[in-house]
C-alpha positions as CSV (number, residue, x, y, z in Angstrom):
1,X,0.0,0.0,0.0
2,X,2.7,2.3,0.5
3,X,4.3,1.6,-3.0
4,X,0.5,2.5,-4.1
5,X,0.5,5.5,-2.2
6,X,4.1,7.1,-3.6
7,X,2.7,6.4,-6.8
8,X,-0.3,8.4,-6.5
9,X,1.0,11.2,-4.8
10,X,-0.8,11.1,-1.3
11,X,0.0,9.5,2.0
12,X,-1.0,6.1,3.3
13,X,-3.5,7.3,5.6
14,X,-5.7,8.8,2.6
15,X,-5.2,5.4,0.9
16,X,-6.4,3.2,3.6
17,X,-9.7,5.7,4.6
18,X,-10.3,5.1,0.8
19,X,-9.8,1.4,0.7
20,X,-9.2,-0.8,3.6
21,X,-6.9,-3.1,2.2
22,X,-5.0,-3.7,-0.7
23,X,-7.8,-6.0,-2.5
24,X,-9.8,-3.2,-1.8
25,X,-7.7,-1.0,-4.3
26,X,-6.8,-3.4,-6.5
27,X,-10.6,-4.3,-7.0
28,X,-11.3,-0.4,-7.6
29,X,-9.0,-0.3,-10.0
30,X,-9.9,-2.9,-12.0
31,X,-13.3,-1.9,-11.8
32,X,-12.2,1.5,-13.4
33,X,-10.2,0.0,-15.9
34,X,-13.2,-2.1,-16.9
35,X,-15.8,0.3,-16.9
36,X,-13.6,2.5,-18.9
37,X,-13.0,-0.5,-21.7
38,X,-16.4,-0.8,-21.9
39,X,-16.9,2.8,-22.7
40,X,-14.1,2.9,-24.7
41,X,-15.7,0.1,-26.8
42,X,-19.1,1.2,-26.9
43,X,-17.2,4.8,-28.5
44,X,-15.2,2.4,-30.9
45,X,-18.6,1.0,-32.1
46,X,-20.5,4.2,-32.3
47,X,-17.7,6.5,-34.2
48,X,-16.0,4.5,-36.5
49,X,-17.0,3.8,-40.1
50,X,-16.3,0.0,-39.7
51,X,-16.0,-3.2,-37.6
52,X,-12.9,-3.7,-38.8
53,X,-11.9,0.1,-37.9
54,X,-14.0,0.1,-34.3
55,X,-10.9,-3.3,-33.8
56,X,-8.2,-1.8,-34.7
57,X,-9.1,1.7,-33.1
58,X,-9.5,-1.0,-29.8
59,X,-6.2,-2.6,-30.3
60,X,-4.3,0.6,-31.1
61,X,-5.8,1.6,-27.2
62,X,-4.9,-1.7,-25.8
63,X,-1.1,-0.7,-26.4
64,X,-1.3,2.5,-24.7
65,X,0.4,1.9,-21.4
66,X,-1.9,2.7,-18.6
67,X,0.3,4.1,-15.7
68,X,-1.8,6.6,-14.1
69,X,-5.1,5.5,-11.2
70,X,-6.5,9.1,-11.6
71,X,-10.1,9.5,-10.3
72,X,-9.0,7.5,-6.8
């Protein structure tokens, strides 16, 4: 937790009144990441021209290295 909370700029007491333990974060994370796939998909789907476009616009995404648990 305290390698979570260097990361993300703020002490380990605001990390643990946030989550209780580190399944806790990890859960909310994923959960974020998830949700945000989805949406990302959904966007995919309703802006590009093609299926085969919508894929690739997804994979393209998919490579982007996500470093960053902004919103927690």
């Amino acid at each position: 937790m305290a390698d979570s909370a260097r990361s993300a700029n703020v002490g380990v007491g605001t990390l643990y009144r946030r989550f209780p333990h580190r399944e806790a974060l990890l859960r909310a994370v994923a959960h974020t990441r998830y949700r945000r796939a989805v949406r990302e998909m959904h966007a995919a789907e309703d802006e590009e021209p093609t299926a085969w476009d919508a894929r690739a616009r997804l994979i393209r995404l998919c490579r982007r290295p996500h470093v960053s648990v902004q919103g927690y």
